[in-house]
C-alpha positions in Angstrom: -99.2 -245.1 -24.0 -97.3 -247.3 -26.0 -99.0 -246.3 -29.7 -98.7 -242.9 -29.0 -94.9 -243.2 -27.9 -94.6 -245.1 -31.1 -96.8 -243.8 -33.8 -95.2 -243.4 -37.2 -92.1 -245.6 -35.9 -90.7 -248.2 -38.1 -90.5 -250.4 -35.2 -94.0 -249.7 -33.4 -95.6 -253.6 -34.2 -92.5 -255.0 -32.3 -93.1 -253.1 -29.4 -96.1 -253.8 -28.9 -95.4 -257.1 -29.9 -93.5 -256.8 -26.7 -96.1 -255.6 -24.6 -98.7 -258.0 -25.8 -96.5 -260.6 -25.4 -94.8 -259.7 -22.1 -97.2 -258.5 -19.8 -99.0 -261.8 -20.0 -95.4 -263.3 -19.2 -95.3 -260.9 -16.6 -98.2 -262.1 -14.8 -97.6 -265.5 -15.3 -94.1 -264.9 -13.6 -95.6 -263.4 -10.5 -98.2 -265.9 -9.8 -96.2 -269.2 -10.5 -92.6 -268.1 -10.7 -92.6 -270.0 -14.1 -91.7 -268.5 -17.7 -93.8 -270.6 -20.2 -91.0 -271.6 -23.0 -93.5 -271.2 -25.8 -95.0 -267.9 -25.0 -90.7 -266.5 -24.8 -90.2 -268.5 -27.9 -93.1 -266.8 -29.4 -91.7 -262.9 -28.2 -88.5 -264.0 -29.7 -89.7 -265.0 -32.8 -92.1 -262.3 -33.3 -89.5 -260.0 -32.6 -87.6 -261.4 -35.4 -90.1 -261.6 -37.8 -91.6 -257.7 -36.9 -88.0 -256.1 -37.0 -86.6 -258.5 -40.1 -89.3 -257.3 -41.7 -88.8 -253.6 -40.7 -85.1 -253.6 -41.3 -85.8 -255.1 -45.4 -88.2 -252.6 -45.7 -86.4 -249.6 -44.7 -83.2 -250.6 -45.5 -82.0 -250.7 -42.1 -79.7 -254.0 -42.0 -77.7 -252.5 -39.0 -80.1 -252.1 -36.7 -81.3 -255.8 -37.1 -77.8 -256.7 -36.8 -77.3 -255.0 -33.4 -80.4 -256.3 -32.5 -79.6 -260.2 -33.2 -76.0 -258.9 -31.6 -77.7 -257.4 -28.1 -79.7 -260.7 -28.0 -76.8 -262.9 -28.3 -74.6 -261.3 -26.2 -77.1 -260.2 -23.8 -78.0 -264.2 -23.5 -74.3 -265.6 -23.1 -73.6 -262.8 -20.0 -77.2 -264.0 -18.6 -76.1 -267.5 -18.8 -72.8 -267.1 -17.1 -74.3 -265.4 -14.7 -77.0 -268.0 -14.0 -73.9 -271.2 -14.3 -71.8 -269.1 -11.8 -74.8 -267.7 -9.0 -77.7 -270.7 -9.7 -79.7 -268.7 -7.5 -79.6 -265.6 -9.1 -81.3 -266.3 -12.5 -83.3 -269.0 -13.6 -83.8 -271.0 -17.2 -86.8 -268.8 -18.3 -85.1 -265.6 -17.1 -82.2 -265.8 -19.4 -84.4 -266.8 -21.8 -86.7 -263.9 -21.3 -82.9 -261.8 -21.3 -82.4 -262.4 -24.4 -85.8 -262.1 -26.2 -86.5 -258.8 -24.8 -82.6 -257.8 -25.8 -83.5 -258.2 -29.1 -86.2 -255.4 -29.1 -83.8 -253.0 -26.7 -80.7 -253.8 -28.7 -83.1 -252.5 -32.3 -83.5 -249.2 -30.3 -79.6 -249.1 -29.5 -76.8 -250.3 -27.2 -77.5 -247.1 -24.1 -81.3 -248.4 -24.6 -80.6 -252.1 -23.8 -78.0 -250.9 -21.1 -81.0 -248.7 -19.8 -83.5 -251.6 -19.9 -81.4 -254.5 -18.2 -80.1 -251.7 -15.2 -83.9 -250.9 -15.1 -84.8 -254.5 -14.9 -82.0 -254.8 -11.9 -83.8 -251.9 -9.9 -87.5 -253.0 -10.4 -86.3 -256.1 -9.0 -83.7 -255.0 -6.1 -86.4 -252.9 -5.0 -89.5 -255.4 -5.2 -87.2 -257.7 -3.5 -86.5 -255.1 -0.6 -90.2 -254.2 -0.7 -91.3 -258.0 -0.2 -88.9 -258.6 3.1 -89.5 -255.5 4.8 -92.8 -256.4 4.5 -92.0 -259.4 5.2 -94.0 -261.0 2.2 -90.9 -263.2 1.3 -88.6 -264.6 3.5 -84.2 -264.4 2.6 -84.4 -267.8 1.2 -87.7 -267.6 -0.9 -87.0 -267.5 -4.7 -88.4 -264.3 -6.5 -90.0 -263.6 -10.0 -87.7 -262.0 -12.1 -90.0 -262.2 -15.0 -91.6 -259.0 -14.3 -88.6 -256.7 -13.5 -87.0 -257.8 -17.0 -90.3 -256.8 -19.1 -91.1 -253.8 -16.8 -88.0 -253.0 -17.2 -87.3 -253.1 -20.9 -90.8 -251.4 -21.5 -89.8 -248.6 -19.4 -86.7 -248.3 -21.3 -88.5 -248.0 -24.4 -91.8 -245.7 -23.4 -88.9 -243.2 -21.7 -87.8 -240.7 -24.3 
């Protein structure tokens, strides 16, 4: 679904750079509410790598720039959130914020907005899902992990 969404786009490797990357993140999240540093330092930097590469070879300086910008900025509102409401996000979440930022922000601003509102909705509504069901209890902690990846890669299959 990805490739053919993607096919003939500068951009394609970083994406499913993304997906490669993130759905094993994903997983990980879910099972043992843990983001492995490595494996989000690895998206990050593949990201950079895939899309500096892209923007020297097509000439396309801004939209690396806004990219490094949507990471930055989408990791210093992360981070207040999770110093103000401990409980809301963790370290690897903020982390994972800001790595999958950087492929959103490439696409452009609406498309990072879209991803980190679709991340908020995943999650709100696998949260609601888990304690009606009661799967999870009010005070149990939840994997946000998923909702930010699902989120972003939604934002970026969705024309």
């Amino acid at each position: 679904m990805l490739h053919q969404r993607f096919d003939g786009v500068p951009h394609q490797f970083a994406v499913l750079w993304l997906a490669a990357i993130g759905v094993p993140l994903m997983m990980i999240d879910w099972v043992c509410h843990r983001l492995p540093a490595p494996l989000v330092r690895a998206l990050f930097a593949g990201g950079v790598a895939i899309l500096g590469y892209v923007a020297a070879s097509h000439d396309d300086l801004n939209a690396l720039t806004r990219a490094l910008l949507a990471a930055g900025i989408t990791s210093a509102a992360s981070l207040t959130v999770a110093m103000i409401i401990p409980a809301a996000l963790g370290a690897g979440d903020v982390k994972l914020l800001g790595a999958v930022a950087l492929y959103l922000g490439w696409v452009g601003w609406l498309d990072l907005l879209r991803g980190v509102v679709l991340a908020l909705l995943l999650g709100a509504t696998a949260g609601t899902t888990l304690l009606i069901t009661r799967r999870i209890s009010r005070t149990d902690r939840l994997a946000f992990g998923p909702a930010i990846v699902g989120g972003a890669l939604l934002a970026l299959v969705a024309p």
